[in-house]
TORPAVO-965121 format. One record per atom (N, C-alpha, C): residue number from 1; chain; y, z, x. Coordinates in Angstrom, 3 decimals, decimal comma, padded with zeros to 6 digits. Atoms other than C-alpha are relative to their C-alpha. Layout:
BEGIN
SITE    nr   kette         yy         zz         xx
SITE   NUM       A          Y          Z          X
...
This chain:
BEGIN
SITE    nr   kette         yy         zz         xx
SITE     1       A    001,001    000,194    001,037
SITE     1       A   -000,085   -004,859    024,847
SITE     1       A   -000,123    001,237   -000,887
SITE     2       A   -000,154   -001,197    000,306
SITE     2       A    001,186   -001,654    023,417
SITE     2       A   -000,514   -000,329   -001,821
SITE     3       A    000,214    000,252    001,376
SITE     3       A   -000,189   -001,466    019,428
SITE     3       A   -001,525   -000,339   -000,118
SITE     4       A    001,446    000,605    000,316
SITE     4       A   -003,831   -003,080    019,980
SITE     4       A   -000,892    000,655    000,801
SITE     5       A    000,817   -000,848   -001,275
SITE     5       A   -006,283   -000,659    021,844
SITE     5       A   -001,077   -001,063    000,112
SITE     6       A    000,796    000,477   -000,429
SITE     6       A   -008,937   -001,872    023,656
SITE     6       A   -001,325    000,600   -000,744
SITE     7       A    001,142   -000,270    000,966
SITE     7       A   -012,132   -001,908    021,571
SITE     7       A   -001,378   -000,982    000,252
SITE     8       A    001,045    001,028   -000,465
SITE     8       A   -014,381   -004,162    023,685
SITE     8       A   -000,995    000,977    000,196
SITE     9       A    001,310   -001,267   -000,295
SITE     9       A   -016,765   -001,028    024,549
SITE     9       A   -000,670    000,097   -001,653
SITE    10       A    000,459    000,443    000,850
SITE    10       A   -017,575   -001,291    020,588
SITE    10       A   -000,601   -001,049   -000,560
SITE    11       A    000,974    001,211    000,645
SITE    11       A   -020,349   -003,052    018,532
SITE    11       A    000,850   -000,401   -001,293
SITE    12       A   -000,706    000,550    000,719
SITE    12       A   -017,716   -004,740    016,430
SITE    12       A   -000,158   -000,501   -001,361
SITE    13       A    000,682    000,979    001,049
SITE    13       A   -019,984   -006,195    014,181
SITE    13       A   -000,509    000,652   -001,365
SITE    14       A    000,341   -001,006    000,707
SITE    14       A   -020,850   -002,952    012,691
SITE    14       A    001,113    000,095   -000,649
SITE    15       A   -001,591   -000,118    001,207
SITE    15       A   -017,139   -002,924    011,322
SITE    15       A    000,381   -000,967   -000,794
SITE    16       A   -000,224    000,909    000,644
SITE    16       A   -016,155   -004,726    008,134
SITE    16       A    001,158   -000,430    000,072
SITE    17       A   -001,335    000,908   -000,240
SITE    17       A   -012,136   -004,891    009,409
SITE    17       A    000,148    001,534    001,282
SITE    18       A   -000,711   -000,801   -000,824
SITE    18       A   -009,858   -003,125    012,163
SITE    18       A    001,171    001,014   -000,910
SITE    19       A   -000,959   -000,911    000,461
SITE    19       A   -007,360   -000,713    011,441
SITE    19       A    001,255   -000,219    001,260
SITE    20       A   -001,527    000,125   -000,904
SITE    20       A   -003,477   -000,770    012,575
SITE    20       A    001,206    000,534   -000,934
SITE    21       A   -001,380   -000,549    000,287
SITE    21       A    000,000    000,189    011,716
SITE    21       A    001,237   -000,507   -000,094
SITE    22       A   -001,687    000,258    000,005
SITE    22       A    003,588   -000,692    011,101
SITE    22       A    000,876    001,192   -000,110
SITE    23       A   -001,521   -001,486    000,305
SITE    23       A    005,403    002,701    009,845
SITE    23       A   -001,142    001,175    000,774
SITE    24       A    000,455   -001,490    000,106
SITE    24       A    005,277    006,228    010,425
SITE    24       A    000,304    000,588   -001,018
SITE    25       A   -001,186   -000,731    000,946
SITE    25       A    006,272    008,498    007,928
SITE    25       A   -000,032   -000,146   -001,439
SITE    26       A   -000,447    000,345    001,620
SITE    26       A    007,756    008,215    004,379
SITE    26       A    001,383    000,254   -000,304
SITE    27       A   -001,226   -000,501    000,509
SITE    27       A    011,364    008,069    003,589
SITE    27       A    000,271    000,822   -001,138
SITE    28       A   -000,041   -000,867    001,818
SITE    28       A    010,815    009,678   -000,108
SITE    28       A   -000,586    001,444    000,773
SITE    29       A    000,729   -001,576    000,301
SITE    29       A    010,311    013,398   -000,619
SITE    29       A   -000,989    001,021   -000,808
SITE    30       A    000,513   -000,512    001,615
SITE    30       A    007,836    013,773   -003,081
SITE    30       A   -000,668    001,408    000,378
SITE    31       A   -000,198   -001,374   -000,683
SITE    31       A    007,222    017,357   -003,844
SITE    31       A   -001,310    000,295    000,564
SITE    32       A    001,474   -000,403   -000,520
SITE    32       A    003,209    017,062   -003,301
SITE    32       A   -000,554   -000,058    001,710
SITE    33       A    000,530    000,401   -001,247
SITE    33       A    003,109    015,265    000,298
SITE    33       A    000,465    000,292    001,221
SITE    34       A   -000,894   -000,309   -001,151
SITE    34       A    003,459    016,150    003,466
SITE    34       A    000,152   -000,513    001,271
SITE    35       A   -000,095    001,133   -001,320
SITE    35       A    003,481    013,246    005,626
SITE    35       A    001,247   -000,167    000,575
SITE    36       A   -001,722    000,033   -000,375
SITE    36       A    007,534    013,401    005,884
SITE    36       A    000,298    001,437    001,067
SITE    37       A    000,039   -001,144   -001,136
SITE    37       A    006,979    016,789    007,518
SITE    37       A   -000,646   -000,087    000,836
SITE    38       A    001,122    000,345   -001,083
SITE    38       A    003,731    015,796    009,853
SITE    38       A    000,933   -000,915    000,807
SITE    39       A   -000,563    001,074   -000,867
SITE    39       A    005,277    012,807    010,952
SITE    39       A    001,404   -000,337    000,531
SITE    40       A   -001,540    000,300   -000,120
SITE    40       A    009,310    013,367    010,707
SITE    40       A    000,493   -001,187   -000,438
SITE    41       A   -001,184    001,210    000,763
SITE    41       A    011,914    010,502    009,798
SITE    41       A   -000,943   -001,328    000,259
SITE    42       A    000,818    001,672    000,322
SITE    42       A    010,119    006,988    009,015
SITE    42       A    000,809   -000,683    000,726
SITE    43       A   -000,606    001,240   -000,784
SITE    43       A    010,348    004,348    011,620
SITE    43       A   -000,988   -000,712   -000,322
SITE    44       A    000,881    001,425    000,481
SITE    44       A    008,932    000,876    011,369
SITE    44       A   -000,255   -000,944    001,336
SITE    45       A   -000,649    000,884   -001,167
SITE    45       A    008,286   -002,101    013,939
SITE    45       A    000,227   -000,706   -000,963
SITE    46       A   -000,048    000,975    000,264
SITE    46       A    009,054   -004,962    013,786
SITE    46       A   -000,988   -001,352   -000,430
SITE    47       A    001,692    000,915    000,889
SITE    47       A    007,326   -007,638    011,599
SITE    47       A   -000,726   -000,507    000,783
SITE    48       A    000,659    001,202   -001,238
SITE    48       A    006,969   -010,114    014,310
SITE    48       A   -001,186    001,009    000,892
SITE    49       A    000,857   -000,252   -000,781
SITE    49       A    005,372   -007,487    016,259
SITE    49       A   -001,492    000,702   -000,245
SITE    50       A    001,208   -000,295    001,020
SITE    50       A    002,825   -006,002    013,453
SITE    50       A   -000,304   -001,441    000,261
SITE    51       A    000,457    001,235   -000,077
SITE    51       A    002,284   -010,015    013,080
SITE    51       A   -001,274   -000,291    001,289
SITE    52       A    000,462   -000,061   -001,723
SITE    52       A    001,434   -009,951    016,773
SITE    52       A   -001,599    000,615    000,199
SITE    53       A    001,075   -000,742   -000,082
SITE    53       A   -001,027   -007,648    017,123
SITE    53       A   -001,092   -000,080   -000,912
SITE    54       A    001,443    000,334    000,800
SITE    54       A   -002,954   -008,569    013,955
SITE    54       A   -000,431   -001,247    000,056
SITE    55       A    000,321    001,055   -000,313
SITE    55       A   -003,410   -012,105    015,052
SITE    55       A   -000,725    000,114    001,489
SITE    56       A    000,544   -000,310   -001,711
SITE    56       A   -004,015   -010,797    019,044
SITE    56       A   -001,574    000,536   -000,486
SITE    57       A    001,326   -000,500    000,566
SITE    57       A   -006,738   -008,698    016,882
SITE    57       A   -001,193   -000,901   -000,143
SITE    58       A    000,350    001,332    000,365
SITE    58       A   -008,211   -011,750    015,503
SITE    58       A   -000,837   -000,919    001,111
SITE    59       A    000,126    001,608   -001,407
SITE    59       A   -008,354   -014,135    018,650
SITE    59       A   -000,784    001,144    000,711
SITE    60       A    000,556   -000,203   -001,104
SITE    60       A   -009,532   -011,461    020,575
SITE    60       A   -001,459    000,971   -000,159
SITE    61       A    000,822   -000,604    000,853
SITE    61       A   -012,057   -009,765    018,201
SITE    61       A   -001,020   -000,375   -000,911
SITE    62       A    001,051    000,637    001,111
SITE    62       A   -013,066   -011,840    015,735
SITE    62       A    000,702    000,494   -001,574
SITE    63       A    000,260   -000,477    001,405
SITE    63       A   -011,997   -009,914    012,395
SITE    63       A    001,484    000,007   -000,329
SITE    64       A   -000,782    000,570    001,048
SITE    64       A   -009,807   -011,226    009,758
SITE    64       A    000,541    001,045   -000,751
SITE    65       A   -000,120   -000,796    001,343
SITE    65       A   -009,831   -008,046    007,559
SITE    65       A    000,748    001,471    001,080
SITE    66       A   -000,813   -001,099   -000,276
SITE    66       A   -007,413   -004,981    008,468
SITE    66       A    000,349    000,745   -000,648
SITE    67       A   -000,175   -000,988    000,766
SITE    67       A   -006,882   -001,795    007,013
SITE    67       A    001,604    000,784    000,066
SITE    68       A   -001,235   -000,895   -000,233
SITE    68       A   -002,963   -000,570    007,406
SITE    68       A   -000,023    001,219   -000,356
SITE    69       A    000,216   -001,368    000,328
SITE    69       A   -002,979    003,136    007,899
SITE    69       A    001,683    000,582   -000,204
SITE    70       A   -001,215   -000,252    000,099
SITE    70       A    000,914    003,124    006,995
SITE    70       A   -000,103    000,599   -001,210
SITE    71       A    000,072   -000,675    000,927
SITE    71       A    001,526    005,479    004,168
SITE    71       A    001,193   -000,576   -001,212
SITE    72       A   -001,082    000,791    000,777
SITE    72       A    004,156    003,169    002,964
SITE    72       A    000,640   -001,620    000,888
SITE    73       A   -000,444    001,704   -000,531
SITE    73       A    004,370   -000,815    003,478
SITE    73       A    001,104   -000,728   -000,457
SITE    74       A   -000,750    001,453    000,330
SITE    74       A    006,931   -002,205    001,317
SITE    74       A    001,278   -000,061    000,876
SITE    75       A   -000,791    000,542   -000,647
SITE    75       A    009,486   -002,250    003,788
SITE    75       A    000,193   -001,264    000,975
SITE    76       A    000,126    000,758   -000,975
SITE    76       A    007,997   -004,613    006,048
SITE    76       A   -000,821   -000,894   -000,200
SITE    77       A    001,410    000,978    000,295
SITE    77       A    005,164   -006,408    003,866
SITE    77       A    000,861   -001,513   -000,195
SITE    78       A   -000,482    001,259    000,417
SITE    78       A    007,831   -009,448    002,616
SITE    78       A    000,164   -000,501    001,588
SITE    79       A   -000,288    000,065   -001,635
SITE    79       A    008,939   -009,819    006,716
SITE    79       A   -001,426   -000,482    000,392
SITE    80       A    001,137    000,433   -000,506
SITE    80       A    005,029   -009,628    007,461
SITE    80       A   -000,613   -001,176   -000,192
SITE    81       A    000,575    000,786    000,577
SITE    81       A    003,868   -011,676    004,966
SITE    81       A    000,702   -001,565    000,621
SITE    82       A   -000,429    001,417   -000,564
SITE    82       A    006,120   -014,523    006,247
SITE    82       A   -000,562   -000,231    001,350
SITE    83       A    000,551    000,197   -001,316
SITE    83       A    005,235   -013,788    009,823
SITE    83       A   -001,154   -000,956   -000,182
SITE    84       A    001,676    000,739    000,165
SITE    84       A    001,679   -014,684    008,916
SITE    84       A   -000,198   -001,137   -000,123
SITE    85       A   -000,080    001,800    001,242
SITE    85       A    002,383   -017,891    006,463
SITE    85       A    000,052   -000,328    001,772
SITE    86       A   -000,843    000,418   -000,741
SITE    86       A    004,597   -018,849    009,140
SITE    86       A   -000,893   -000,219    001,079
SITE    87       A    001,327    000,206   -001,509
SITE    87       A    001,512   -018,429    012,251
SITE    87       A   -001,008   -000,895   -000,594
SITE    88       A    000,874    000,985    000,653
SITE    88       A   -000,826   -020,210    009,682
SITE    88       A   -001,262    000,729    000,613
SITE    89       A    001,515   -001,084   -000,468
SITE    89       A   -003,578   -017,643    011,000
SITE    89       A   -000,112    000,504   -001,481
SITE    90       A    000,706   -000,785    001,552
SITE    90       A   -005,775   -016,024    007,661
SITE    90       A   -000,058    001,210    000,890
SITE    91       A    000,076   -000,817    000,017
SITE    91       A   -005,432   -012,747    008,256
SITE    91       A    000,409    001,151   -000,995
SITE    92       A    000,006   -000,833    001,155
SITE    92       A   -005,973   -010,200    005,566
SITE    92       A    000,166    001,406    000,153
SITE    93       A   -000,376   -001,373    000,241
SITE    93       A   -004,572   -006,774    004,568
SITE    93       A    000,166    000,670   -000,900
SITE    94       A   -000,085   -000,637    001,098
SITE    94       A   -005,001   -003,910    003,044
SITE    94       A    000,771    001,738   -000,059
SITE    95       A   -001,357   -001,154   -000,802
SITE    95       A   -001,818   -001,029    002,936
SITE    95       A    000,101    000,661   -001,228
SITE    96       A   -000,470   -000,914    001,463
SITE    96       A   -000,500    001,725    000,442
SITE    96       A    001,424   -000,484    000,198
SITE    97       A   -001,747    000,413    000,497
SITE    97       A    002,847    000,658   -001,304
SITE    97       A    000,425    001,345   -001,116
SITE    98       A   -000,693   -001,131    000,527
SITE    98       A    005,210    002,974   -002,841
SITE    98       A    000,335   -000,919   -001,618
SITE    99       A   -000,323    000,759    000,847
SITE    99       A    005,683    001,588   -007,000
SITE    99       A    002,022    000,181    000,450
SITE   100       A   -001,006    000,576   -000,132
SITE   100       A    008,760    000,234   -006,950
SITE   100       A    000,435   -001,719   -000,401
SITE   101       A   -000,342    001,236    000,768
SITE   101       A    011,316   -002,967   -007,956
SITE   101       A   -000,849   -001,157    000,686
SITE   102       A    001,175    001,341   -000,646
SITE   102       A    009,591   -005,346   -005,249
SITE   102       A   -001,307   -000,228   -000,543
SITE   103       A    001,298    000,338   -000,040
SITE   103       A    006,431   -004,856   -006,454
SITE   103       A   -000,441    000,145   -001,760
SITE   104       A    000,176    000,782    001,687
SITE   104       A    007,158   -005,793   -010,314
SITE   104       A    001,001   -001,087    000,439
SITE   105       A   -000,865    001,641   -000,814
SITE   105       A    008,641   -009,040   -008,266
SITE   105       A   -001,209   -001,263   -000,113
SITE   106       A    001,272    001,000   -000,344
SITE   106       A    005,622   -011,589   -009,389
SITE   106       A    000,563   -001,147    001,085
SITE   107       A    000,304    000,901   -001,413
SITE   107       A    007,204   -014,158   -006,546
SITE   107       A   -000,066    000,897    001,014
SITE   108       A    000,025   -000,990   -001,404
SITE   108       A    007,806   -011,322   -003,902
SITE   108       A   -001,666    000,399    000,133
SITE   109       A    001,205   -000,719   -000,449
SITE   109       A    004,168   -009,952   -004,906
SITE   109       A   -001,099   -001,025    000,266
SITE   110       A    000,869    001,565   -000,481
SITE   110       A    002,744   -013,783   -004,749
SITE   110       A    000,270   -000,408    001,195
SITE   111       A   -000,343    000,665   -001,179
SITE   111       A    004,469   -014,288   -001,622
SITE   111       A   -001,124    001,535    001,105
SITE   112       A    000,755   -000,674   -001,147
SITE   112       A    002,710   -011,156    000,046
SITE   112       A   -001,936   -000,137    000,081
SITE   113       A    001,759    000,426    000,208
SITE   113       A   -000,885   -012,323   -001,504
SITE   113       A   -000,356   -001,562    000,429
SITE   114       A   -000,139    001,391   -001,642
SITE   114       A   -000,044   -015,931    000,608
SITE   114       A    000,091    000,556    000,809
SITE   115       A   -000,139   -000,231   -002,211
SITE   115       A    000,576   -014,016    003,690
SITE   115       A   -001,115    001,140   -000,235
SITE   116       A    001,483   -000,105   -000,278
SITE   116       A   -003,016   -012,265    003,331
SITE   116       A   -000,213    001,949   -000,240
SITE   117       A    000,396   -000,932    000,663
SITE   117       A   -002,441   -008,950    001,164
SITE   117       A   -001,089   -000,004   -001,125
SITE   118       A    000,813    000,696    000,747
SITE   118       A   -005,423   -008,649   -000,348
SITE   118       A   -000,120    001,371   -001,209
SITE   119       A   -000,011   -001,360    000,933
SITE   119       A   -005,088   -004,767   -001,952
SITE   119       A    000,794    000,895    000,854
SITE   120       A   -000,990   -000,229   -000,125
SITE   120       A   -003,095   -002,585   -002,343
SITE   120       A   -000,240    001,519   -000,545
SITE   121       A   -000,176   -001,733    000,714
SITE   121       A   -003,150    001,511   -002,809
SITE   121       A    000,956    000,568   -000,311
SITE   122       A   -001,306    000,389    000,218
SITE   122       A   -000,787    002,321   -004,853
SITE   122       A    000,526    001,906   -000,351
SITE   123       A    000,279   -001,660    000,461
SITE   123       A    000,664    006,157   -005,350
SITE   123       A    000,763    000,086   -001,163
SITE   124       A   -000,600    000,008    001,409
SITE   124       A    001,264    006,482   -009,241
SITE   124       A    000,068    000,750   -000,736
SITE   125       A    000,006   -001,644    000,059
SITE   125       A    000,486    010,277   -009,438
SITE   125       A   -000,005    000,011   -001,802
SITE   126       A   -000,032   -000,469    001,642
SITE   126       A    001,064    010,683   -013,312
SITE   126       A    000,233   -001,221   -000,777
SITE   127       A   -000,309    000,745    001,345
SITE   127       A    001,291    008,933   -016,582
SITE   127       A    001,248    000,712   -000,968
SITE   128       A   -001,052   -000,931    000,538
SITE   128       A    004,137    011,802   -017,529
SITE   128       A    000,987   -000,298    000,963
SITE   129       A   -001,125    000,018   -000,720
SITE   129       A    007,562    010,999   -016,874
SITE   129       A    000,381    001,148    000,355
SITE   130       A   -000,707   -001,185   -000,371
SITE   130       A    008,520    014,478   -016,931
SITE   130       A   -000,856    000,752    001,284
SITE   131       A    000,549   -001,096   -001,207
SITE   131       A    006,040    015,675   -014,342
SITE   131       A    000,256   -001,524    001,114
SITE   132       A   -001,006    000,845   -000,919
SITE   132       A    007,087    012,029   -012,000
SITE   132       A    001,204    000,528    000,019
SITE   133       A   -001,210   -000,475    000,172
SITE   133       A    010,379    013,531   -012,588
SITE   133       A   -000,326    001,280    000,900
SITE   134       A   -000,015   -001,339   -000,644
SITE   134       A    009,495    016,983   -011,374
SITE   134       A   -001,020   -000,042    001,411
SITE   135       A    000,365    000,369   -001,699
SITE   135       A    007,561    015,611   -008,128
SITE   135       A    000,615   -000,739    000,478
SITE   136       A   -000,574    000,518   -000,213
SITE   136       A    010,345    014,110   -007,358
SITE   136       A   -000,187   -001,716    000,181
SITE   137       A    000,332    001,831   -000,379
SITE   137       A    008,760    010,427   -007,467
SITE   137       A    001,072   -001,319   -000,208
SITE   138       A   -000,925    001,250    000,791
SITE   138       A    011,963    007,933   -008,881
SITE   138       A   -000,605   -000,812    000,234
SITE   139       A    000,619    001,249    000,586
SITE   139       A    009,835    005,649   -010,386
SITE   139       A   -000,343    000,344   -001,546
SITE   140       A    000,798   -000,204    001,402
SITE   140       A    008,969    005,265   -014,279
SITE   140       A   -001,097   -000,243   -000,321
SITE   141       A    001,042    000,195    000,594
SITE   141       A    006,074    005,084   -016,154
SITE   141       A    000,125   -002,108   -000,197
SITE   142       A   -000,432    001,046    000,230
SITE   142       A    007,463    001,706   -017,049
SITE   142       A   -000,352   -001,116    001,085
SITE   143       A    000,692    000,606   -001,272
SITE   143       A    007,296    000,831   -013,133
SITE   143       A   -001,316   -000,672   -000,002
SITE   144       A    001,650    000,255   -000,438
SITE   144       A    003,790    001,669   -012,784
SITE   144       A   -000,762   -000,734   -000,786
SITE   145       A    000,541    000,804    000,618
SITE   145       A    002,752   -000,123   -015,511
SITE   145       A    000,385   -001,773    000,166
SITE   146       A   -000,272    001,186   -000,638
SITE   146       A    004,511   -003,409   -014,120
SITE   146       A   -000,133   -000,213    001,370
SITE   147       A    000,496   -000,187   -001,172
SITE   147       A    003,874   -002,719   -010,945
SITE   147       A   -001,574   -000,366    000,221
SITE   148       A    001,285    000,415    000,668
SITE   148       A    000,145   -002,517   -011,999
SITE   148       A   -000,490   -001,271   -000,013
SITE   149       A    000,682    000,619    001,194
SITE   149       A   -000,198   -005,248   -014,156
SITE   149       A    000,349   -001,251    001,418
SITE   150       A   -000,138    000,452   -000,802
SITE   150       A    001,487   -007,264   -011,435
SITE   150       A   -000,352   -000,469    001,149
SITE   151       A    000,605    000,432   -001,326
SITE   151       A   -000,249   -006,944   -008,314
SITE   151       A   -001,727   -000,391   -000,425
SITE   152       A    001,117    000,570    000,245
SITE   152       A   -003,438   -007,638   -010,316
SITE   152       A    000,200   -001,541   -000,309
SITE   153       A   -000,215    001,692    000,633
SITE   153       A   -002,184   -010,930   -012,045
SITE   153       A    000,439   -000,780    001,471
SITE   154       A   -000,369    001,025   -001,416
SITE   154       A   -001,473   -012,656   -008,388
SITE   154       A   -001,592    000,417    000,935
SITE   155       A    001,708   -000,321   -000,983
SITE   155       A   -005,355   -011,252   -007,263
SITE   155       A    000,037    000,936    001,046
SITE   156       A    000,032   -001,264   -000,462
SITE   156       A   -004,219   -008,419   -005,678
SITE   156       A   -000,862    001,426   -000,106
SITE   157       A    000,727   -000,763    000,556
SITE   157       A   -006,973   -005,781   -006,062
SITE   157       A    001,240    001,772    000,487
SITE   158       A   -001,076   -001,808   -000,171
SITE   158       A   -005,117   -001,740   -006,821
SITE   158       A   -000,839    001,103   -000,825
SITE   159       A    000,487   -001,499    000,401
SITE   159       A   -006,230    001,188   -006,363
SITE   159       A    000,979    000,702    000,068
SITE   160       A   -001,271   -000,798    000,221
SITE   160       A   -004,082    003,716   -007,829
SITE   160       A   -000,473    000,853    000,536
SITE   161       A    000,222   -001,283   -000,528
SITE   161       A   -003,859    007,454   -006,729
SITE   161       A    000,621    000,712   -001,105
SITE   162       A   -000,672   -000,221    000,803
SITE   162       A   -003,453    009,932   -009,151
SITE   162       A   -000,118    001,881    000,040
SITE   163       A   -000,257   -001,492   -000,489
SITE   163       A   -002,266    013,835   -008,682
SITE   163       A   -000,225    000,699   -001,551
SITE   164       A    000,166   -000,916    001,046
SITE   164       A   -004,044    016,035   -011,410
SITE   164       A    000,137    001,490    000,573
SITE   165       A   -000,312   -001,283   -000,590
SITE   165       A   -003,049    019,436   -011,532
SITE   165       A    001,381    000,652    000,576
SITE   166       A   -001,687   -000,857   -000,774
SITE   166       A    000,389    019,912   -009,849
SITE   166       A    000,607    000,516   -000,842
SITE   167       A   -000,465   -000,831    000,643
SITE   167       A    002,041    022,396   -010,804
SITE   167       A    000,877   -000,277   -000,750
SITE   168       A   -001,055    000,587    001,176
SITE   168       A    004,022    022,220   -014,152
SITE   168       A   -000,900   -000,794   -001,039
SITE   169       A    000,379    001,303    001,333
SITE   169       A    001,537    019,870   -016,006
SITE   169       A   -000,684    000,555   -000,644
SITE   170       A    000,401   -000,325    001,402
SITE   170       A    000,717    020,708   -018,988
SITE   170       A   -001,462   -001,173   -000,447
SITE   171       A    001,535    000,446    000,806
SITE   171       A   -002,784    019,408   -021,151
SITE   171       A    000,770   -001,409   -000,224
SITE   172       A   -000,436    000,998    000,803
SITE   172       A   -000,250    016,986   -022,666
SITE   172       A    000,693   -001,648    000,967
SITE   173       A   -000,274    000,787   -001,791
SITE   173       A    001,160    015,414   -018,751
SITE   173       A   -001,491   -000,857   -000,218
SITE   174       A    001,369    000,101   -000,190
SITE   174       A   -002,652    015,283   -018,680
SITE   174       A   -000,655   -001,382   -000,438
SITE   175       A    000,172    000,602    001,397
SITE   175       A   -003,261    013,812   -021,658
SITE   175       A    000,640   -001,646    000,246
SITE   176       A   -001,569    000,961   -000,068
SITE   176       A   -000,066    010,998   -020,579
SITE   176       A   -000,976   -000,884    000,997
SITE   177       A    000,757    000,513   -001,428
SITE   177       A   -002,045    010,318   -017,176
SITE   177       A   -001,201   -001,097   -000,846
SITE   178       A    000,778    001,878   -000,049
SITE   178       A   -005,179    009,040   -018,864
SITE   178       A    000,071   -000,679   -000,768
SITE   179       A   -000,403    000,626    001,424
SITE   179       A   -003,738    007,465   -021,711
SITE   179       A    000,541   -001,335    000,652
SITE   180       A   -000,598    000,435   -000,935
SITE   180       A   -002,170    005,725   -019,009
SITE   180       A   -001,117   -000,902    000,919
SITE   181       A    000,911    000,763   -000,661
SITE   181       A   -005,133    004,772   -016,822
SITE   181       A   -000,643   -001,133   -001,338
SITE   182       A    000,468    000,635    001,341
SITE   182       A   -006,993    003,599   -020,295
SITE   182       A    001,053   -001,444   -000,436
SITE   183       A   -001,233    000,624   -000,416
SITE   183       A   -003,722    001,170   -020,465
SITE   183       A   -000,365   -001,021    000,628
SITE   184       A   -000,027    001,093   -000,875
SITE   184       A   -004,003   -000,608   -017,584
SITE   184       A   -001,387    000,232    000,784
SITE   185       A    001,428    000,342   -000,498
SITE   185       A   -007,926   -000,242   -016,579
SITE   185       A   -000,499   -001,583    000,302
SITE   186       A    000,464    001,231    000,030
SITE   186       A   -008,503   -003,920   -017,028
SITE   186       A    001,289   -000,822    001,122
SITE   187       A   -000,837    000,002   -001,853
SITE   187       A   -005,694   -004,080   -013,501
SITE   187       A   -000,168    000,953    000,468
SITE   188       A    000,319   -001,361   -001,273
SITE   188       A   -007,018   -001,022   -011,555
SITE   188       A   -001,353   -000,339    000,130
SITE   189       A    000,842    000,091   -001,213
SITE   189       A   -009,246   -002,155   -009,252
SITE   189       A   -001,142    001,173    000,299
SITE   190       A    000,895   -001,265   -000,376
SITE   190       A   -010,427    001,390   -008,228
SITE   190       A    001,412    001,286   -000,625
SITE   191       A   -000,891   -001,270    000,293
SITE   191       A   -008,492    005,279   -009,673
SITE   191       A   -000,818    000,815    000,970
């Protein structure tokens, strides 16, 4: 029963969801974070067995709503999301995704808001390509703005994250960032 601690000694009721996991880690290097060094090389389980445990949660708990403390889901959210469909259990989640091509995928990002993603934190650090560029992020501006616009239009609620200050950015980076939020405010959820 490895993955689901025992949480019967808690007043349950006082919590609005559980918390759980699929990854460790982060395969990317970006230059701000240091979860790739805390945690070492990114492993994952298996969907079926994330599936597992947030349905065991469920039946044996009561609560529908889950918080993924993975620092990066999209490897395993399309896999999950089927698990789920596929059990026909409602169980809802909420994980940080890395921008990227899956997630300017309106069926891939409709298929993970059927299997019970309900938001989504998203790390989009700048509105300046050249300072994404120099935190090593490979993703564009372009991304994040389809990425964005995307996981809102399927009812996905996104909260972005956004790195002011790192070193190198200029007034005008700055400037890019909220020109950028201003943009796509009417799909960001929460900044």
């Amino acid at each position: 029963r490895a993955g689901l601690p025992d949480m019967s000694d808690f007043k349950l009721d006082y919590y609005p969801c559980l918390t759980s996991y699929a990854s460790r880690s982060c395969p990317f290097q970006c230059s701000f974070c240091s979860d790739p060094v805390f945690w070492g090389k990114y492993r994952k389980k298996k969907a079926a067995q994330v599936a597992q445990e947030l349905i065991r949660g469920y039946k044996t708990y009561g609560s529908q709503l889950y918080v993924m403390s993975d620092l990066l889901m999209n490897p395993i959210a399309t896999e999950l999301a089927n698990e789920l469909l596929d059990a026909g259990v409602s169980v809802y989640w909420d994980t940080h995704f890395r921008v990227g091509a899956e997630v300017c995928d309106p069926q891939k990002v409709l298929l993970w808001r059927r299997g019970g993603l309900y938001r989504v934190q998203l790390g989009t650090e700048s509105g300046s390509q050249r300072l994404l560029d120099v935190m090593n992020k490979k993703i564009t501006v372009d991304q994040i703005k389809s990425a964005v616009s995307t996981l809102a239009q399927v009812g996905i609620k996104t909260t972005t994250y956004w790195v002011i200050g790192h070193p190198g950015e200029t007034e005008a980076d700055f400037q890019m960032t909220l020109d950028l939020i201003e943009e796509l405010k009417n799909h960001i959820y929460q900044a």
